[in-house]
C-alpha positions as CSV (number, residue, x, y, z in Angstrom):
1,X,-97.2,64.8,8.1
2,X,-95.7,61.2,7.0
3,X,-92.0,60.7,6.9
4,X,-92.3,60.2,3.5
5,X,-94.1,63.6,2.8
6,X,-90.6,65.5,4.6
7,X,-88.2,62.9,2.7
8,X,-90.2,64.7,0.0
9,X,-89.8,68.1,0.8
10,X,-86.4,67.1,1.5
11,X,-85.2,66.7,-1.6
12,X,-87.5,68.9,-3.3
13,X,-85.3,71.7,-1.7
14,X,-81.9,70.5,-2.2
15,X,-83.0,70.1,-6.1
16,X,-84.0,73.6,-6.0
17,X,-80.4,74.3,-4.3
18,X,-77.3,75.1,-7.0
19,X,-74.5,72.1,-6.9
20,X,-71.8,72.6,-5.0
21,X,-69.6,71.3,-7.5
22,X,-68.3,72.8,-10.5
23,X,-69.7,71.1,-13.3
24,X,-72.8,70.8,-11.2
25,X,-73.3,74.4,-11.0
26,X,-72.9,74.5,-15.1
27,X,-75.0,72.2,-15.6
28,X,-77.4,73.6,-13.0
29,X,-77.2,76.8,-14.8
30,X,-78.0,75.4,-18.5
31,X,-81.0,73.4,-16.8
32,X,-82.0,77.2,-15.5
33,X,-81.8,78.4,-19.3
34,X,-83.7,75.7,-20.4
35,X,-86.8,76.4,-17.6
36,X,-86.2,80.1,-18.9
37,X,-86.9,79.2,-22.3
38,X,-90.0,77.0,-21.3
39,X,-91.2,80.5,-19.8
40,X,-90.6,82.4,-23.0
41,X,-92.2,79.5,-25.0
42,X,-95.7,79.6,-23.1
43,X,-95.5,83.3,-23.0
44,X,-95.2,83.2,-27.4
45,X,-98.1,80.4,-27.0
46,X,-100.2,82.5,-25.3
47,X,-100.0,85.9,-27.2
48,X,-100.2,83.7,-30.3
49,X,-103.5,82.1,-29.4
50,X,-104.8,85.8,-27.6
51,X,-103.6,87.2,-31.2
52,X,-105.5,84.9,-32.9
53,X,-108.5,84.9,-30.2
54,X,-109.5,88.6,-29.6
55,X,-107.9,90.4,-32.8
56,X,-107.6,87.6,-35.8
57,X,-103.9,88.2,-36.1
58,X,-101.7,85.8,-34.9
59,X,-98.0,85.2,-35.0
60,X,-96.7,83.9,-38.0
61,X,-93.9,81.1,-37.2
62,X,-95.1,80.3,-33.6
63,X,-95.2,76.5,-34.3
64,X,-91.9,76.0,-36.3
65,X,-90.5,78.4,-33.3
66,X,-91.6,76.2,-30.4
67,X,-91.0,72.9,-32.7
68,X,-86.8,74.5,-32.0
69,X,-87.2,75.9,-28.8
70,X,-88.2,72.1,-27.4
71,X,-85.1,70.8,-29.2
72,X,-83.0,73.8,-27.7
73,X,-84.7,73.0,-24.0
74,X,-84.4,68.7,-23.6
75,X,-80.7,69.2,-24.6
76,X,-79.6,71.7,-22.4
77,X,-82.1,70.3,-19.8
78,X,-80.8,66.5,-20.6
79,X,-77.1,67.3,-19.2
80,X,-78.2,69.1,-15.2
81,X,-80.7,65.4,-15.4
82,X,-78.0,62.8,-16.3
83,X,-75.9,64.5,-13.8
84,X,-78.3,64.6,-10.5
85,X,-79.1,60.7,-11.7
86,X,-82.9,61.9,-12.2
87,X,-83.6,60.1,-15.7
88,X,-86.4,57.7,-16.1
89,X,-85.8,54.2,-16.2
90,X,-87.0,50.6,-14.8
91,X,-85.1,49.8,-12.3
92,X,-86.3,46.5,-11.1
93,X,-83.1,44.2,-12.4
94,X,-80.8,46.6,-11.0
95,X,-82.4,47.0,-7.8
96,X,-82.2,42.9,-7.3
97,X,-79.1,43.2,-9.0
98,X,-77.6,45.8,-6.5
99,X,-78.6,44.1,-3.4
100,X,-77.5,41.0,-4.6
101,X,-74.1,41.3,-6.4
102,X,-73.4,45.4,-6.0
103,X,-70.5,45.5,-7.8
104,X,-71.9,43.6,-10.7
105,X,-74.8,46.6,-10.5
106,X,-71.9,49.1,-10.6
107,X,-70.3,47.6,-13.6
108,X,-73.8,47.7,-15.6
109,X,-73.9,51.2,-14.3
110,X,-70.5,51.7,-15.5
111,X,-71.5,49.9,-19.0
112,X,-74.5,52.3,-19.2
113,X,-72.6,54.9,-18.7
114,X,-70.2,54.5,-21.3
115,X,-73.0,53.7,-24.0
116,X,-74.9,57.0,-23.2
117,X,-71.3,58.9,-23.5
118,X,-70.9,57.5,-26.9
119,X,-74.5,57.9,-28.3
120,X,-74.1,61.9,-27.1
121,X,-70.4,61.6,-29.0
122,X,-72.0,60.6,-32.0
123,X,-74.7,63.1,-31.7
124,X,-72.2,65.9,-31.2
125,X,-69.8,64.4,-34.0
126,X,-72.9,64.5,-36.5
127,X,-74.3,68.1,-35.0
128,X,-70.7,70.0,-35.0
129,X,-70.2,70.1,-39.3
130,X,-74.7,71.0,-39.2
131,X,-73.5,73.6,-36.8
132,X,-70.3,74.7,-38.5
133,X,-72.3,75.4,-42.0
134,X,-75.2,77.2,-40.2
135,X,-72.9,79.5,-39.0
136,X,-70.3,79.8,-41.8
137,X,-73.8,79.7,-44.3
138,X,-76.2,82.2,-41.8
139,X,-78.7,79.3,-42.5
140,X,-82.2,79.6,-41.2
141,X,-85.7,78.4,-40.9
142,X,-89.0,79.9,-41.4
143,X,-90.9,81.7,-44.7
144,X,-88.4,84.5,-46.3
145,X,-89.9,87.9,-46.5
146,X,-92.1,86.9,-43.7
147,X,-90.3,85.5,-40.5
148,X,-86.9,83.6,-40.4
149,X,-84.5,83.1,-37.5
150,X,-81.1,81.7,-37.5
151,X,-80.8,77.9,-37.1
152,X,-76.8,77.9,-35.3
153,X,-78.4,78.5,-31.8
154,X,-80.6,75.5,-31.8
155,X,-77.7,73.1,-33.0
156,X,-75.3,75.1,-30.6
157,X,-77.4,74.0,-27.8
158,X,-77.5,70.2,-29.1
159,X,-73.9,70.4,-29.1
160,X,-73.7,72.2,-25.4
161,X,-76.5,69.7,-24.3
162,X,-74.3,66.7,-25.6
163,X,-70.7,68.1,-24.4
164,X,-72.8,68.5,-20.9
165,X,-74.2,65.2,-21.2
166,X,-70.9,63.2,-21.8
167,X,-69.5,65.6,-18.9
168,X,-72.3,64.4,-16.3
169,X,-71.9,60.4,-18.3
170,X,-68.4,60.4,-17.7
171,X,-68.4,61.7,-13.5
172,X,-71.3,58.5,-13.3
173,X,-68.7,56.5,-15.5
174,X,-66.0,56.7,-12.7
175,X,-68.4,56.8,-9.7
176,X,-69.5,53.1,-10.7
177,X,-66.1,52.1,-11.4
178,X,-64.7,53.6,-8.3
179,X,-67.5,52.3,-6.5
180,X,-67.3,48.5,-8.3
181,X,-63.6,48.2,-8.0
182,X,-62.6,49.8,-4.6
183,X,-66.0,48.8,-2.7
184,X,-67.1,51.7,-1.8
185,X,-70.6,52.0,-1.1
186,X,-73.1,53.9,-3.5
């Protein structure tokens, strides 16, 4: 086995591992609600198409369900990602960039950070009043006299996802800063 197959394992099991920290663990725990519902989604998938398959009846709603369920999933998924520094980027300028001039790679770090913080604030801002009337309204989606479930859930868990999200933005927000300003090492 290479080195690079047990660096592998390696952090495949301390991802598996809770946080330590607080928020960590919170987040952690959404991210485990979000793989939950992923579970629940495949399950309704696959009685759907075995309804449809073997007895002509399938589940009325199935798509419209799992169209909300992915919503529900990236953004309580998004916050446990941001947090763990696991989102997808290209990293070649910073990479030059941080071996270079690493402060200057912590204060684009920083700068990033603060631009994802306010993109989730305005998410959240424009979510909360959608969220507010769902609840206050008991708005919902799907055919009446058929199938219909309550909308507030979904845009409670945008709103959880993007509180979560700004939490994680705003620990990465200080680490660079700390980091650019005091010198200490990544």
């Amino acid at each position: 086995m290479s080195e690079l197959d047990s660096v592998s394992e390696a952090a495949q099991e301390a991802a598996a591992r809770p946080p330590k920290d607080a928020l960590g663990l919170v987040l952690w725990l959404l991210n485990s609600l979000g793989t939950v519902m992923i579970a629940l989604m495949m399950a309704l998938i696959v009685t759907d198409v075995a309804g449809r398959s073997f007895f002509n009846a399938p589940l009325n709603g199935v798509a419209e369900i799992c169209a909300m369920m992915i919503v529900a999933i990236v953004f309580l998924q998004l916050p446990a990602t941001i947090h763990a520094q696991r989102m997808t980027r290209a990293d070649m300028f910073l990479a030059r960039l941080q071996a270079r001039l690493p402060r200057a790679a912590e204060v684009l770090e920083a700068v990033f950070a603060g631009v994802a913080i306010f993109i989730f604030w305005v998410i959240f801002k424009a979510t909360l009043p959608q969220f507010e009337d769902a609840w206050v309204q008991r708005e919902f989606f799907g055919v009446q006299g058929v199938w219909t479930l309550p909308t507030w859930p979904i845009r409670l868990s945008i709103l959880i996802g993007c509180a979560g999200s700004m939490a994680a933005g705003a620990v990465q927000l200080f680490g660079s800063l700390k980091r650019a300003f005091r010198g200490v090492p990544a």
